[in-house]
mmCIF file of the C-alpha atoms, coordinates in Angstrom:
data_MODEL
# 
_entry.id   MODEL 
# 
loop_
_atom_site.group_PDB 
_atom_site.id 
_atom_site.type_symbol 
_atom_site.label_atom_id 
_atom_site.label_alt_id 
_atom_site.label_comp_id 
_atom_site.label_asym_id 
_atom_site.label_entity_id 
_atom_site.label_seq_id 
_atom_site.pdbx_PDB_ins_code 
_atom_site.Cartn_x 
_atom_site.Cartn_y 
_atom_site.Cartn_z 
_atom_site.occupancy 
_atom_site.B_iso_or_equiv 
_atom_site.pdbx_formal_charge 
_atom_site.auth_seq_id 
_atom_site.auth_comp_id 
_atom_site.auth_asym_id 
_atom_site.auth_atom_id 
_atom_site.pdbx_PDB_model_num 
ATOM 1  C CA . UNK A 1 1  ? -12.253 -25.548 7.844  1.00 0.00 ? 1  UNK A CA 1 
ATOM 2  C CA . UNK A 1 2  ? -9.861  -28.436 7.441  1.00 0.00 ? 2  UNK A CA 1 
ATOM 3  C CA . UNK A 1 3  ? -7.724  -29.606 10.035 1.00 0.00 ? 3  UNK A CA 1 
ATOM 4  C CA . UNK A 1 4  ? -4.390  -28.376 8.664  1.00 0.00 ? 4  UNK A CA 1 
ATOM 5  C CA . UNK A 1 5  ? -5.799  -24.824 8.787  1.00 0.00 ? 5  UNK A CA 1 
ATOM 6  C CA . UNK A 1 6  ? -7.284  -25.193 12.453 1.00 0.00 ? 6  UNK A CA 1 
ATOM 7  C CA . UNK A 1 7  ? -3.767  -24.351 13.989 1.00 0.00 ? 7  UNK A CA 1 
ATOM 8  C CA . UNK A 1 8  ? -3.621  -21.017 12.192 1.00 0.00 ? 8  UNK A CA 1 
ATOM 9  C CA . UNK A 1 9  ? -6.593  -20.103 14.816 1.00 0.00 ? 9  UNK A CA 1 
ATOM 10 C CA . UNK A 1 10 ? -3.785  -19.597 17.592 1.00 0.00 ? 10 UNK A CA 1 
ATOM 11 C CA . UNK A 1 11 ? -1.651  -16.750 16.275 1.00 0.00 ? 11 UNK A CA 1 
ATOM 12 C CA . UNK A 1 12 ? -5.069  -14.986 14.954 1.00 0.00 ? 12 UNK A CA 1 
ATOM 13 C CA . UNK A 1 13 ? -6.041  -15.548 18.717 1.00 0.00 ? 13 UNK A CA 1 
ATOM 14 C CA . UNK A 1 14 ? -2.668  -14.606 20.467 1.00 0.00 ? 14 UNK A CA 1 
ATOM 15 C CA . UNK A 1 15 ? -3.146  -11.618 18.325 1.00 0.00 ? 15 UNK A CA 1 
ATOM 16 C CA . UNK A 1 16 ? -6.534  -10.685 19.251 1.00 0.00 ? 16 UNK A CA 1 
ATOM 17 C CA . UNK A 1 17 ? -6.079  -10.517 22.931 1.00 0.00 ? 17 UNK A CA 1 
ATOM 18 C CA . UNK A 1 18 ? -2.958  -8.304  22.663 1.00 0.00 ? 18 UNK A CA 1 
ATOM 19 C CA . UNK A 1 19 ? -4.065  -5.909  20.219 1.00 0.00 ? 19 UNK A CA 1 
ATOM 20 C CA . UNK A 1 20 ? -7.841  -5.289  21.226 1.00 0.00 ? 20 UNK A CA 1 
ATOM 21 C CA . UNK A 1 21 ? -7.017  -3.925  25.202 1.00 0.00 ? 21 UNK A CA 1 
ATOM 22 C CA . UNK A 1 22 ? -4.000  -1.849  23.496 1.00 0.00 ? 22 UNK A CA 1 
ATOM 23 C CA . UNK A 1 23 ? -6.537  -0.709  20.623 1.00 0.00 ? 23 UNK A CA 1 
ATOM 24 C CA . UNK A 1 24 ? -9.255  -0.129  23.291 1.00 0.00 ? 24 UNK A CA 1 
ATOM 25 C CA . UNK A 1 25 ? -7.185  1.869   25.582 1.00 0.00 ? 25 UNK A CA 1 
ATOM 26 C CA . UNK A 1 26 ? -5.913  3.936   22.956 1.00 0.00 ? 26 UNK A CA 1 
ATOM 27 C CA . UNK A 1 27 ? -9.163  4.957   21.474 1.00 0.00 ? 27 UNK A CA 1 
ATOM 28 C CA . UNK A 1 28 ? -10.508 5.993   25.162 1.00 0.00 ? 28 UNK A CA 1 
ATOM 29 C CA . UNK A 1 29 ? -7.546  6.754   27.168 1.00 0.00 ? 29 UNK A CA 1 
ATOM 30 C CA . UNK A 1 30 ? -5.136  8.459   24.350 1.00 0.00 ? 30 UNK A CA 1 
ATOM 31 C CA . UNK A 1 31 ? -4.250  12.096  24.235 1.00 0.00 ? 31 UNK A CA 1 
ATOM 32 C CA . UNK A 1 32 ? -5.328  14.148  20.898 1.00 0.00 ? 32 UNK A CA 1 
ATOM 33 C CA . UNK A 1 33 ? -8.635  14.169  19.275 1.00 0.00 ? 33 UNK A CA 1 
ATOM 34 C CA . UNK A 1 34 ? -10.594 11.703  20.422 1.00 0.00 ? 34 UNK A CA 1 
ATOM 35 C CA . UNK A 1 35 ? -13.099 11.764  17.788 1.00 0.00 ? 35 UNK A CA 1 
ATOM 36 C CA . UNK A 1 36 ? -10.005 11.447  15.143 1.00 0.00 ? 36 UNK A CA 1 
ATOM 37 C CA . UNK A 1 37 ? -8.706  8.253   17.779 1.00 0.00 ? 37 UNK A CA 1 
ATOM 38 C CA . UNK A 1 38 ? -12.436 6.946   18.192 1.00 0.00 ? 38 UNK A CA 1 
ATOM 39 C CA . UNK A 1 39 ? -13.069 6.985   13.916 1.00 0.00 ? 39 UNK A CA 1 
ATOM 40 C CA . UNK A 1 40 ? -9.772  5.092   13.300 1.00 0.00 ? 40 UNK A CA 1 
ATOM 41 C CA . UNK A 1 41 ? -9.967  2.902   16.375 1.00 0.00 ? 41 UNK A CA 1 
ATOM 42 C CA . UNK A 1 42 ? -13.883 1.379   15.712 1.00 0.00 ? 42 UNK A CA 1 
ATOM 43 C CA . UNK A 1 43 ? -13.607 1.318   12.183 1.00 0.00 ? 43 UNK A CA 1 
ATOM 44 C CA . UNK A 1 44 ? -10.007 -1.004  12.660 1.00 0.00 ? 44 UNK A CA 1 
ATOM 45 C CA . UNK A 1 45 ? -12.608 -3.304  14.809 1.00 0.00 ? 45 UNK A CA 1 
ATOM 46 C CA . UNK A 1 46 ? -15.269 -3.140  12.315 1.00 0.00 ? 46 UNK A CA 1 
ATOM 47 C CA . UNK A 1 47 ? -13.100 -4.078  9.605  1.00 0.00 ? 47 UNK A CA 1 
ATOM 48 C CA . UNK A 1 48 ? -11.612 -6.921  11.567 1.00 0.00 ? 48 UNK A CA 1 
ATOM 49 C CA . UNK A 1 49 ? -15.255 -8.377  12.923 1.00 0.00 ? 49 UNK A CA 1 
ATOM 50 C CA . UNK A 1 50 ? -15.844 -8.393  8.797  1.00 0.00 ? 50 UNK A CA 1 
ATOM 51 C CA . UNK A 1 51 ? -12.350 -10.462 8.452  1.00 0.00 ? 51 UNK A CA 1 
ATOM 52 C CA . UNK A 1 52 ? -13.240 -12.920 11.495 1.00 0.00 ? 52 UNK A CA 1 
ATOM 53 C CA . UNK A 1 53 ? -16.858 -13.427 9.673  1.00 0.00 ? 53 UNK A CA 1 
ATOM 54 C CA . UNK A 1 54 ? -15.110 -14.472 6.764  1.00 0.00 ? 54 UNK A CA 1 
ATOM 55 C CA . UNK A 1 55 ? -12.909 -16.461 8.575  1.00 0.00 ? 55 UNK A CA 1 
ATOM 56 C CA . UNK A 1 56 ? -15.130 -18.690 9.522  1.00 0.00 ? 56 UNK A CA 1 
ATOM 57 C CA . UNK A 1 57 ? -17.808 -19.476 6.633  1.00 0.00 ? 57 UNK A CA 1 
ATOM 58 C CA . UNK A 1 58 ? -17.654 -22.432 4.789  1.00 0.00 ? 58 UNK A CA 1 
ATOM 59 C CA . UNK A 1 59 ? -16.102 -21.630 1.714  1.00 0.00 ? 59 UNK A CA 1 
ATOM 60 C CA . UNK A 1 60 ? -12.548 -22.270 1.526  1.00 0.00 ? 60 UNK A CA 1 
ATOM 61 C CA . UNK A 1 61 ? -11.562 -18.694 -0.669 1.00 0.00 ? 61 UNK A CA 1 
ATOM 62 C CA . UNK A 1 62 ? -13.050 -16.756 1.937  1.00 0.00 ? 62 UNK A CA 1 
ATOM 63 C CA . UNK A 1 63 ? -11.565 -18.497 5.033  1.00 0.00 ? 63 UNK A CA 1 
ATOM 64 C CA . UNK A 1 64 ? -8.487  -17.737 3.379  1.00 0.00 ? 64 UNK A CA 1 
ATOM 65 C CA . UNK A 1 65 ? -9.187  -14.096 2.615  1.00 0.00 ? 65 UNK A CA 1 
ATOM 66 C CA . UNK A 1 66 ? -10.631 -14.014 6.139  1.00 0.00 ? 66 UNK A CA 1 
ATOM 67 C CA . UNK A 1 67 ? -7.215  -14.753 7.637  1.00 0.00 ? 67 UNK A CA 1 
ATOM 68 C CA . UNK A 1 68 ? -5.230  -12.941 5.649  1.00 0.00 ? 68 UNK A CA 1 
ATOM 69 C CA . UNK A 1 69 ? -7.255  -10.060 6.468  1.00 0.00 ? 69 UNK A CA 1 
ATOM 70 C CA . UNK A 1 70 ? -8.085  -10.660 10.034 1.00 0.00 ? 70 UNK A CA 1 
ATOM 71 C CA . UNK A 1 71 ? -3.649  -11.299 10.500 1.00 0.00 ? 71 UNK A CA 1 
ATOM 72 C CA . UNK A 1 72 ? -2.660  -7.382  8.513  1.00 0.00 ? 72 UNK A CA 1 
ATOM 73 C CA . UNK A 1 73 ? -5.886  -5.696  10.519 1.00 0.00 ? 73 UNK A CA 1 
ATOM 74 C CA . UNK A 1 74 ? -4.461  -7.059  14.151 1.00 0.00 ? 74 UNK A CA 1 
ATOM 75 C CA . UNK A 1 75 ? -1.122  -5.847  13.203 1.00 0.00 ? 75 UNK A CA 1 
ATOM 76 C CA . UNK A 1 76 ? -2.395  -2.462  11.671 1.00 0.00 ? 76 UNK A CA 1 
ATOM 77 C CA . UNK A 1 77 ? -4.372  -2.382  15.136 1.00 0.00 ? 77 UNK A CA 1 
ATOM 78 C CA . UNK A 1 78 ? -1.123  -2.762  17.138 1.00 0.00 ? 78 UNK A CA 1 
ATOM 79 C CA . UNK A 1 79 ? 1.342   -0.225  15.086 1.00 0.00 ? 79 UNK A CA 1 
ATOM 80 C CA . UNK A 1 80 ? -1.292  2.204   14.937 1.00 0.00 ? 80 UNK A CA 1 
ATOM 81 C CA . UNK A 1 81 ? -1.712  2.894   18.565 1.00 0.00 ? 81 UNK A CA 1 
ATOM 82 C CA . UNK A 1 82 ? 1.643   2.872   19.126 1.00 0.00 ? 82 UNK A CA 1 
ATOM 83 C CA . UNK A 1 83 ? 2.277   4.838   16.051 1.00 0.00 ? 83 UNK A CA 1 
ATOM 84 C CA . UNK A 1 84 ? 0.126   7.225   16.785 1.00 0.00 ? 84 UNK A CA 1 
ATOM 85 C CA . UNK A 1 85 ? -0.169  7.360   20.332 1.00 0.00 ? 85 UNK A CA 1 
ATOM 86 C CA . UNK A 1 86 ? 0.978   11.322  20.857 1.00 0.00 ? 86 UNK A CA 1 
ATOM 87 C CA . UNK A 1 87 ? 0.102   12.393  17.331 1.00 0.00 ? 87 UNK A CA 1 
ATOM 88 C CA . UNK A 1 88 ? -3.654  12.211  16.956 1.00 0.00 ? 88 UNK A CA 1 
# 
């Protein structure tokens, strides 16, 4: 990763630790089906451990796949539990 690119590591960060504990808390705390909450809640993480990975290997097409990815799933992760919050 070159240096320019190391500063784009904060906002994927800030990201990360608001959107996991309001993803987390959703997925066991919500009201609805909790299988329905559990399905869409994991898979967001899954998806956005896969985007991190990328993120960080050494070629420079998928660092910036990785980001792109990793930046839409943490806001997907945020408007969904608030989205859905009474609906699921």
């Amino acid at each position: 990763m070159t240096h320019g690119v190391a500063g784009a590591i904060f906002p994927i960060l800030i990201l990360l630790l608001v959107c996991l504990p309001i993803t987390l808390i959703w997925v066991f705390r919500g009201q609805g089906n909790a299988r329905k909450r559990r399905v869409i809640g994991f898979s967001q993480i899954t998806i956005l451990g896969i985007a991190i990975t990328l993120f960080f290997s050494d070629v420079t097409y998928l660092q910036n796949i990785g980001f792109v990815a990793a930046f839409i799933v943490l806001i997907a992760m945020l408007f969904t539990a608030l989205a859905l919050k009474n609906r699921v």
